[in-house]
N, C-alpha and C positions, 0 to 999 in steps of 0.2 A: 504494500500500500504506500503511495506517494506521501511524505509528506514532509511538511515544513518547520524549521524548531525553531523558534524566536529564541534570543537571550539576550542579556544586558541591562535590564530594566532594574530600576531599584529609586530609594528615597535620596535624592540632591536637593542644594539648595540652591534658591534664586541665584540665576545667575552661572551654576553650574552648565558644565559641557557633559553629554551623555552617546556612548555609539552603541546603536543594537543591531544583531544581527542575526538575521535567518539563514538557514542552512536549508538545502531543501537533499529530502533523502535518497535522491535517483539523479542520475545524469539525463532521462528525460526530459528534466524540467531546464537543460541549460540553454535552450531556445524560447523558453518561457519568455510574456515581460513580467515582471516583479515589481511589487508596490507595497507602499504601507499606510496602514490607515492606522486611527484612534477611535476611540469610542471612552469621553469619561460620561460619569454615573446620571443618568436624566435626561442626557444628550442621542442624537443619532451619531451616525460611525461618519466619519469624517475623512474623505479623501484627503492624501499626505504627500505622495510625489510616488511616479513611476518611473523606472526605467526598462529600456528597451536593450534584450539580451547580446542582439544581435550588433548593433552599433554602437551601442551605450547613452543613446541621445538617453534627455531628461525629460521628465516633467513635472512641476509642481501648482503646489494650488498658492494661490496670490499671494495671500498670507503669511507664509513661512518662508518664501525666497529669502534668503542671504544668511536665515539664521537655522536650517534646518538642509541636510546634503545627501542626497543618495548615489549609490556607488554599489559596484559590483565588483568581486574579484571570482572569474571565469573557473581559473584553477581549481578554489575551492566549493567551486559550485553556490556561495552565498551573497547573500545581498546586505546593505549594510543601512542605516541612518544614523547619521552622526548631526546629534542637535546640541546646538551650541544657543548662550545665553539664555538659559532656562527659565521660564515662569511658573508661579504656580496655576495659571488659567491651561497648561502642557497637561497637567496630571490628567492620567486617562489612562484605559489598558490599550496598547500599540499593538498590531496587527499586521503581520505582512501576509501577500497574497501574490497568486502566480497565475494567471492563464493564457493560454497559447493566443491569442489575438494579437496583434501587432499594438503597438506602444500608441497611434494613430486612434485604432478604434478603441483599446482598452482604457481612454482618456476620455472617451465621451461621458457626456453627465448621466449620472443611474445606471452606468454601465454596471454588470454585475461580473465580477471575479471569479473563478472556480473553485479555488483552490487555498483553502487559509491555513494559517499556523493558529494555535491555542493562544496566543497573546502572551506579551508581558506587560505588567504595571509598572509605570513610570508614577510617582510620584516627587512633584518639587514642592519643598517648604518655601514658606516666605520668609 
């Protein structure tokens, strides 16, 4: 069974830098595009940036450009977000996700992912 292992998540403070990363369990998935999302408590899940397996293009949502990075390293089959200058409105449980659709369509809005990890909890204090 395919599947995806988020790690890195833990309690920082304002201000803190945090990188997490999913590992996905099959070489399958290294054509994949990979994303990550959030979901904190009362909220819907919230698109976070994707990248495209193939070329490495980006994509993110308006909001976290400059202080939030995704990146992949091919070798080890994993995908990474590295968020720097942390608030406490970040806490949430983070999500990465995979599905075969090109970076293009897997970016359109309510687009739906196939393939998730169990999440980790970010938590920042203030």
């Amino acid at each position: 069974q395919v599947q995806l292992v988020e790690s890195g998540g833990g309690l920082v403070q304002a201000g803190d830098s945090l990188r997490l990363s999913c590992a996905a369990s099959e070489r399958a998935f290294s054509g994949y595009t990979k994303a990550w999302f959030r979901q904190a408590p009362g909220k819907p899940r919230e698109f976070l940036a994707a990248i495209s397996w193939t070329d490495g293009n980006t994509y993110y949502t308006d909001s976290l450009k400059g202080r939030f990075a995704i990146s992949r390293d091919n070798a080890k089959n994993t995908v990474y977000l590295q968020m720097n200058s942390l608030k406490p409105e970040d806490t949430a449980v983070y999500y990465c996700a995979a599905d075969q659709s090109p970076l293009t369509i897997a970016t359109r809005p309510r687009y739906e992912f196939r393939y998730w990890g169990q999440g980790t909890q970010v938590t920042v204090s203030s």
